[in-house]
N, C-alpha and C positions, 0 to 999 in steps of 0.2 A: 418476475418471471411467471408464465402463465403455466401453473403444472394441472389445468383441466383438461388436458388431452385427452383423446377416446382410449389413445393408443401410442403402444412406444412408439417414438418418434428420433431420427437419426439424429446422430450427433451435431454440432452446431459448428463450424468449421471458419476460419475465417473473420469478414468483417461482422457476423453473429453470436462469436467468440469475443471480440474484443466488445462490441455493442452489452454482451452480457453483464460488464460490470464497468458502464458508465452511468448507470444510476446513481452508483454509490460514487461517483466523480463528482455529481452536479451538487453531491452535498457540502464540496469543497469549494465550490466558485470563487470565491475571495483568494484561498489559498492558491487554486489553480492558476488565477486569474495575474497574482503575484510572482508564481513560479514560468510566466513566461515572460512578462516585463522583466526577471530578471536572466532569464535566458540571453532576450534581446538585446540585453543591455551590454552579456557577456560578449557575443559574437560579432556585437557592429566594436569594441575593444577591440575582439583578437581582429578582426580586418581590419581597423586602423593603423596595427603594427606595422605591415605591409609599405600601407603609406607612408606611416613617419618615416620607416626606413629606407623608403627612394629617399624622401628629402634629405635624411641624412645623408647620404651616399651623393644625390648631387653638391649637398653644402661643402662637406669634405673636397670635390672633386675641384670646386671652384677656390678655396681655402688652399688645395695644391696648384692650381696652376696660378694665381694668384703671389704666392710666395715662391715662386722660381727665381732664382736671382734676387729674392728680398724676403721681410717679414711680412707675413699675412698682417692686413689692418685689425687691432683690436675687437672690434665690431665684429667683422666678421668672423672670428673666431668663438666666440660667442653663442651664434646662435647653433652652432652645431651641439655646444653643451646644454643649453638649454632645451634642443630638440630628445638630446639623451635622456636628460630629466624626464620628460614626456613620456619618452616611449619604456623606463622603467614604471612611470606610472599606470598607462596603459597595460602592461605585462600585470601588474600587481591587481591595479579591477579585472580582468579577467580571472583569475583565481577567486578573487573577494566574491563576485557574482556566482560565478559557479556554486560556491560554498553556502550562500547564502540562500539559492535556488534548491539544493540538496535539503540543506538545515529545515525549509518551508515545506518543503514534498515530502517529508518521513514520515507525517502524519497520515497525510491522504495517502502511500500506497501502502503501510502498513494497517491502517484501519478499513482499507477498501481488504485487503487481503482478509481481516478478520473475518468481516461481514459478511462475504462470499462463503467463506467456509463455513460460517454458522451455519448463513443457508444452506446448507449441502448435508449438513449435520442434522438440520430440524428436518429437512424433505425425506433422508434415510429412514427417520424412524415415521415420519407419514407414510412411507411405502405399505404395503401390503406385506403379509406374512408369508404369502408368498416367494418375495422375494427373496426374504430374509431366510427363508428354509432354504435357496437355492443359491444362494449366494457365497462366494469365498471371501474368509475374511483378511485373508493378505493383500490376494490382489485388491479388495477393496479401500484396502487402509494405502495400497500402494499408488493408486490412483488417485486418491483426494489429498497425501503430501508431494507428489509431484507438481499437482494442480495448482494444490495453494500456494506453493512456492515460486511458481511459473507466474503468477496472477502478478506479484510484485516486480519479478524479472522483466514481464511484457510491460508494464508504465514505466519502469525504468530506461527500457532502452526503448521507446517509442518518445520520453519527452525528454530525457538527456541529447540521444543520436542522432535519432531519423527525423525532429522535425530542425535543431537545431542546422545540420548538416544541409538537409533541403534550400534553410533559410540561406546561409552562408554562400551555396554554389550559387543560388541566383544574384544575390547581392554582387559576387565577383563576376559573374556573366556578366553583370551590364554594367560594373565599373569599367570592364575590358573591352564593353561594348562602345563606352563614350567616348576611350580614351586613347584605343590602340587602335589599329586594323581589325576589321569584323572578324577578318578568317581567326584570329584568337577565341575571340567569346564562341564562335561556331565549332571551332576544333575544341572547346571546353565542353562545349555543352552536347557535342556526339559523343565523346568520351565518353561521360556521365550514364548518357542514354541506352551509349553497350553496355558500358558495365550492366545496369540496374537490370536489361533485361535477360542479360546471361546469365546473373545471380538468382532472377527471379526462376527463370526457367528450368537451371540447374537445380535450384532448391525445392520446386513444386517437383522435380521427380525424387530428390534425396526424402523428401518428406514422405514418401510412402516405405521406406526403407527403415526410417524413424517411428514412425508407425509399428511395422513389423518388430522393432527390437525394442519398442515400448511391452509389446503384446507379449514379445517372448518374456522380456525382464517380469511384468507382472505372475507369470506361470509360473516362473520358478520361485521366485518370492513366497506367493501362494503356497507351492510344493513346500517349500522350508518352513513355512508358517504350522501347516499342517500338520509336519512330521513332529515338528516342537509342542505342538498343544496337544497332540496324542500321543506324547513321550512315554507313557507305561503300557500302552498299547505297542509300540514297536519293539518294546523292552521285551515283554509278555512273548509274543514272538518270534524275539530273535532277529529282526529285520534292521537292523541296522544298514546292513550291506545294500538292503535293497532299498533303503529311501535314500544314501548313499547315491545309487547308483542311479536312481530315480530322477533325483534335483541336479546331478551331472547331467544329464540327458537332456533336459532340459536345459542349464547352461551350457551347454552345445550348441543347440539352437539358438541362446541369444548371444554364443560369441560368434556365432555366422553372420547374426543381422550385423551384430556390431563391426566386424571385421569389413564388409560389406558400406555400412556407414561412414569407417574411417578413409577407406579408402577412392569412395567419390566424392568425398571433403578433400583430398587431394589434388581431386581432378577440378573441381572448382576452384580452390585459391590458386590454380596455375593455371587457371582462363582468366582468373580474375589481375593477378599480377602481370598478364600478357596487356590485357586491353589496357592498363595504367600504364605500362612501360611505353608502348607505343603514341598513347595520348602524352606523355610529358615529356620523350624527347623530341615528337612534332613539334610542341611550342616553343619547346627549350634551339631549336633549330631556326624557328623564326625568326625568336627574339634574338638570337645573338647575328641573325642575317640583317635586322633591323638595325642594332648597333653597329653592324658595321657598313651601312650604306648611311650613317650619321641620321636617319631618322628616327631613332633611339639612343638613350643616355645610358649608362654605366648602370642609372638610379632606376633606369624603368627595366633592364636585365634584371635586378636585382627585385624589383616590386612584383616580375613575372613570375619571376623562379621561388621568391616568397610564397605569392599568393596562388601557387601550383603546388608546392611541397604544403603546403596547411591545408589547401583545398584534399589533395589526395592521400595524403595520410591518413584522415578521416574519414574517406573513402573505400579506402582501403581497411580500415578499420567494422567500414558499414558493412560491409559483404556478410563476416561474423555474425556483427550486430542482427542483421537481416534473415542469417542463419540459425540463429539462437530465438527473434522471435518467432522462427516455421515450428520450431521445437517447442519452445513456449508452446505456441497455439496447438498443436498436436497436445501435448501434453494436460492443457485446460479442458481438451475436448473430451476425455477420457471423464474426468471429473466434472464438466457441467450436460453430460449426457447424462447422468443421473439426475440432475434437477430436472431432465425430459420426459426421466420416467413420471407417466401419472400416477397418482395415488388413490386404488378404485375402491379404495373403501374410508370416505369420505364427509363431515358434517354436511344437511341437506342446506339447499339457502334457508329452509324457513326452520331448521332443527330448534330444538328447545331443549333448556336443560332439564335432565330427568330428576322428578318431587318423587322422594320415596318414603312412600308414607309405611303401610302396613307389607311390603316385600312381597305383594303375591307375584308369582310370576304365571305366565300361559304360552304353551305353544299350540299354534295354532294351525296345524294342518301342513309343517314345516315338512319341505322340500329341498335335499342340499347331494350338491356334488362336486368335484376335484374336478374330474374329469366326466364330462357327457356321456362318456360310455359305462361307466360305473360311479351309479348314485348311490349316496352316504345314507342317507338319511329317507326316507318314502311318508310322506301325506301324515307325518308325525303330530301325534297331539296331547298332550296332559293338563293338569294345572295345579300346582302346588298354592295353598293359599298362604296368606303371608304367616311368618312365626313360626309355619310349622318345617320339616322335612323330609327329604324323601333319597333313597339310596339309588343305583343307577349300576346294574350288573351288566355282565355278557361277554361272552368271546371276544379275542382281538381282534380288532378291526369290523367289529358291530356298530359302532358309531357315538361310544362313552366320551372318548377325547372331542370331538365335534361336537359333542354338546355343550361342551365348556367356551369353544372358541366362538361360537355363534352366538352364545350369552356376552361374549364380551366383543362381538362383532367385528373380530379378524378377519369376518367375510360375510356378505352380503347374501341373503338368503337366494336359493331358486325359485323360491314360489314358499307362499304362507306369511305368518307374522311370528313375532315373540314379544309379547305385552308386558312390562311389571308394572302393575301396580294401576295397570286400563292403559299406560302409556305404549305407543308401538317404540319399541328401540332404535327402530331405523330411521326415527323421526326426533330423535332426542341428539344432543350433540354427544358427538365421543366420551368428551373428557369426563362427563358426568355419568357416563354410564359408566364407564369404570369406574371413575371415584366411590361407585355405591359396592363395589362389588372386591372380593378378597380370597385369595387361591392360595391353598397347599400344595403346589406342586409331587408329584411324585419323585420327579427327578427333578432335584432342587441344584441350581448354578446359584454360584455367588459372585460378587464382583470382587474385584484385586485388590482390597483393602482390609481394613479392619472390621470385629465382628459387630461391634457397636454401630458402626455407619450401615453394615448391612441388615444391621435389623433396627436403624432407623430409617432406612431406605422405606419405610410402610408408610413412617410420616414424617420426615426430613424435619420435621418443627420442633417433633417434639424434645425434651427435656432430658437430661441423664436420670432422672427419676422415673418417668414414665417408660426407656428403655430397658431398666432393669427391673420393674414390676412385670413388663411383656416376657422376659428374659425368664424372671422367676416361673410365669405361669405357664410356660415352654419346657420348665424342667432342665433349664438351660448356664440359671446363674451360678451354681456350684462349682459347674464345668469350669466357667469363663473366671471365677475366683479362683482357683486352682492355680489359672496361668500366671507366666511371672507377669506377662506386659495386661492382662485383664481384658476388660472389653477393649483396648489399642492393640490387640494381638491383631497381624496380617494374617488373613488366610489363606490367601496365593491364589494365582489364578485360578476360577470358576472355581474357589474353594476346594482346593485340592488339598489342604493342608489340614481338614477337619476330615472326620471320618463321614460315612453315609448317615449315620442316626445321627451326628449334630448338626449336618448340614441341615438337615430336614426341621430337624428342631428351630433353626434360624429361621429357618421361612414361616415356622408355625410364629415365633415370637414377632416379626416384621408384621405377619398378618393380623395378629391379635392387636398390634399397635395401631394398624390403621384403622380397624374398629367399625368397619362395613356392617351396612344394615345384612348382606347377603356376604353367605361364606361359602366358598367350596373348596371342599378336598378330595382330593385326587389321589387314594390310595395315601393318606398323609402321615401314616407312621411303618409305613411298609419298611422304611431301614430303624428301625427301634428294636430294642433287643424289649421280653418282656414284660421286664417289669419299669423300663422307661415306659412304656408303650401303654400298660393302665393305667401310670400318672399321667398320661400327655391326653389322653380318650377323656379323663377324667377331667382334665384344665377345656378340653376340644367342647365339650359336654355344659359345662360352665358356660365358655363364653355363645355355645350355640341357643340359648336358651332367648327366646325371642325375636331369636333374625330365622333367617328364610334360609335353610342350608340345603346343598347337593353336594352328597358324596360320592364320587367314584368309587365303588368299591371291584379292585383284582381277588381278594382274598374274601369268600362268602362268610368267614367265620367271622370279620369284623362288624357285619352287619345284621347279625342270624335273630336280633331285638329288635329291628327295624320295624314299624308299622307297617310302614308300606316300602314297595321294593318295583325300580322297575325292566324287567327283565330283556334284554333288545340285542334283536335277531334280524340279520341282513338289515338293518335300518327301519324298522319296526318294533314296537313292542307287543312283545309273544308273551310275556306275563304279564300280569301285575299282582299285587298282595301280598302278606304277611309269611314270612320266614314258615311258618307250620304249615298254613296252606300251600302254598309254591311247593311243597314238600311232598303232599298228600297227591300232586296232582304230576300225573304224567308230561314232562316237556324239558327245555333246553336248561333250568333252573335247578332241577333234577341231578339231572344227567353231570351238570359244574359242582353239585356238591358232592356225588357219591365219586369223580373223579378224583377231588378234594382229600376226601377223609381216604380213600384209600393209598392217594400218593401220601398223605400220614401217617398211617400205620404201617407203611411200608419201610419207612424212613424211621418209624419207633423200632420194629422189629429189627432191622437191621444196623441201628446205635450211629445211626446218622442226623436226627433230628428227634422232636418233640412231635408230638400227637398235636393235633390244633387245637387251639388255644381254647380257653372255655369262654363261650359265648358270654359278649358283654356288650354293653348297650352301646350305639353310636349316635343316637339320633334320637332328639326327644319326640313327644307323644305329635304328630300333625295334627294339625285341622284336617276338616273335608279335602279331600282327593279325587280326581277324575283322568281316564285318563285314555287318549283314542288312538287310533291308528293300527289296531292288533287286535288281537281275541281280548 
């Protein structure tokens, strides 16, 4: 599937839908190949039952008139049992094939199902961050197990039903055609023809109704998802009532659609059962006018009204079948329209992977924004040489976070470069700029497991030794010895189950594990009480000592030893320099410390907090620094 589009692009609907996942069919050809020879093999069986049992039915007939007044001839007594023989054998390979056709397709629709959903899994995380900022994660989890699960229901009843069934009415159309009066095979095959286009007709408008109560179900899904992952936030306020009343509100609207759905599935199987009634007592009126003008036998009533009851029961059966794949396909579409979204931040074709030799990094005149009407970032320029570091201040929403994300190229710049090492990033493949690069998040999520996988999550390889040296130099393994289950301890959703300072501490231990030339932290002990918080600066301090680090710093007192500091205002930098100077000189640097110490002292006086912390180093000695875009 081609996800190089410029632009999102509509759902895939249809024969685009089913076309989706026949790639992964053609990897089965033998089995597929098998699975219809044995189809074939089932349904010219169930239509010879038909046959044997006119013959039956005429042997019998002749076997009675025969013995009226005497005993039937040995002989002919006979073949009627041997005909029985048959047609239990017949009964019995129908089943055998069937089973045998099932037994061969498990593979192929359950590993096409796999494969598809992979891809839909690996395309997710190629998306954009944008997306993922804007994205619900119910409805989304709700839409790719419908999907995936649909994926197998659609090859189910497309090579079990709909082609078996096809096969069958034509076969009896023109055994009726060679063998009876035409008006039979014609009154079958108009039958057939209302049906499929009443079903069809009826069902392309039920399918926008199916739609709608797909759309409501995900909402509320969504709604309940939400309220449950911010279960101490509802708690906190009391709103139980109102997410209550909320995701009711919502199940309103999809027991509308639903109400609405079941009830023109109503008015379809009673079009559908009208058109069969009419078509099987016209022929059933025929064939017994035939028998009785002796142009027909006892055996051929009996082979008509057979091969009509199998023909339409099946038929009858397909209407559903034909209903369920509308649904199906609805249902796929929700889930392979995300494989339409494109992914616009992307390897180039000639990208290379990024050589990281000495970590200098350079921005280069960088240009960045959300949105066109309000730019992030303005004609930015610095350059940290490799080894050394540099800290990164300023109000919220100055453009500290977007520094981070553009280094790790979550979005593609507006204008300018970002070079490490002379390489431009937007020329190097993804996976490799990240593998060089390692983040302390400020607000650290963890995954649903245990603490040992989440902080080998940095490098999934390595060893239980390796994870409790990271662990140790986190300030972390005390804790984790403490517990009864140790590093197998769950932490519970997004680590809900450890407090703020150990979460935070996991992600310093996972980062340390991965052992990046370039580190950045992002305010990385901001939940540390203080005296975790000079062990952890301390271990921070250790391992930054020859890689290429960027701090985020919220809090000026962690960085007040920094060499250099750089100060960014509307997307600019308005300072740059050393903690004393910034100090000495009138501006927005200024202005964030003396706001600082005084919300400090405020909070000492009044026996709510501590005075700020005494200055303590973050960041070793840099190399040369340069740095443009500002005073």
């Amino acid at each position: 599937m081609n996800n190089a589009a410029a632009g999102p692009r509509a759902a895939p609907g249809g024969w685009p839908t089913v076309r989706a996942f026949l790639p992964c069919l053609l990897q089965f050809r033998v089995r597929v190949a098998l699975v219809f020879v044995f189809l074939g093999c089932a349904k010219l069986a169930n239509i010879g039952v038909p046959l044997l049992l006119k013959t039956i039915v005429d042997a019998l007939q002749e076997i009675s008139a025969a013995g009226i007044g005497g005993a039937a001839p040995a002989a002919m007594v006979a073949v009627p049992l041997a005909l029985l023989v048959a047609y239990g054998a017949l009964r019995l390979s129908t089943t055998l094939f069937n089973e045998m056709r099932n037994a061969v397709f498990a593979k192929v629709s359950q590993l096409t199902t796999r494969q598809i959903a992979l891809q839909v899994f690996r395309h997710l995380h190629d998306l954009s961050l944008d997306f993922h900022l804007s994205r619900q994660t119910g409805r989304l989890s709700r839409d790719i197990e419908r999907g995936s699960r649909s994926i197998s229901q659609l090859m189910q009843y497309a090579v079990f039903h709909i082609v078996p069934t096809v096969f069958e009415m034509v076969v009896i159309c023109v055994i009726l055609l060679l063998n009876y009066d035409p008006a039979f095979a014609m009154v079958t095959a108009a039958t057939a023809a209302c049906y499929f286009v009443f079903t069809y007709k009826v069902n392309t408008w039920r399918n926008q109704i199916r739609k709608t109560m797909n759309e409501e179900d995900s909402r509320a899904h969504s709604s309940a998802v939400d309220a449950l992952i911010n279960y101490e936030t509802v708690k906190y306020f009391n709103n139980e009532e109102h997410e209550t009343r909320r995701f009711d509100r919502l199940l309103q609207r999809w027991e509308k659609a639903s109400v609405r759905s079941q009830t023109s599935l109503a008015l379809l199987n009673i079009g559908q059962g009208l058109i069969i009634a009419c078509g099987l007592t016209a022929l059933m009126v025929m064939a017994a006018r035939g028998v009785a003008g002796g142009e027909m036998s006892i055996g051929d009533f009996v082979l008509v009204n057979a091969f009509l009851i199998q023909l339409y029961i099946p038929l009858s059966f397909l209407g559903t079948i034909f209903r369920e794949i509308q649904h199906a396909l609805t249902d796929m579409e929700n889930m392979l329209r995300l494989l339409h979204l494109p992914a616009t931040v992307r390897d180039r074709a000639d990208a290379r992977p990024l050589k990281v030799s000495a970590g200098r990094i350079e921005f280069h005149d960088v240009s960045f924004h959300y949105r066109p009407e309000r730019p992030v970032l303005q004609d930015l320029g610095f350059t940290v040489a490799g080894g050394s570091g540099i800290a990164v201040v300023g109000h919220s929403g100055s453009g500290k976070s977007t520094l981070v994300r553009l280094l790790y190229r979550f979005y593609d710049l507006n204008a300018g470069a970002i070079l490490i090492d002379g390489q431009d990033t937007s020329r190097c493949t993804l996976q490799s700029l990240r593998a060089a690069m390692g983040i302390v998040p400020q607000d650290t999520v963890l995954f649903n497991d245990t603490i040992g996988y989440n902080i080998a999550y940095g490098s999934p390889q390595s060893g239980d030794d390796d994870i409790r040296a990271a662990a140790e130099a986190a300030h972390l393994h005390d804790f984790i010895s403490a517990l009864p289950q140790g590093y197998a301890t769950e932490v519970g959703e997004r680590g809900l189950k450890l407090s703020g300072g150990e979460k935070q501490r996991v992600a310093i231990a996972r980062t340390l594990l991965k052992n990046p030339p370039i580190l950045i932290f992002d305010e990385a002990t901001s939940a540390l009480d203080s005296l975790s918080e000079q062990k952890v600066q301390a271990a921070i301090r250790a391992v930054s000592a020859g890689r290429t680090t960027l701090s985020i710093a919220h809090r000026l007192s962690t960085v007040v030893d920094a060499d250099l500091i750089l100060v960014l205002q509307n997307g600019r930098i308005a300072q740059s320099g050393a903690h004393p100077q910034l100090l000495q000189q009138e501006g927005p640097y200024r202005q964030m410390w003396q706001a600082q110490q005084d919300n400090a002292r405020r909070h000492q006086g009044e026996g709510e907090g501590e005075a700020a912390p005494a200055a303590r180093p973050v960041l070793h000695s840099p190399q040369p620094f340069t740095a443009t875009g500002g005073p």
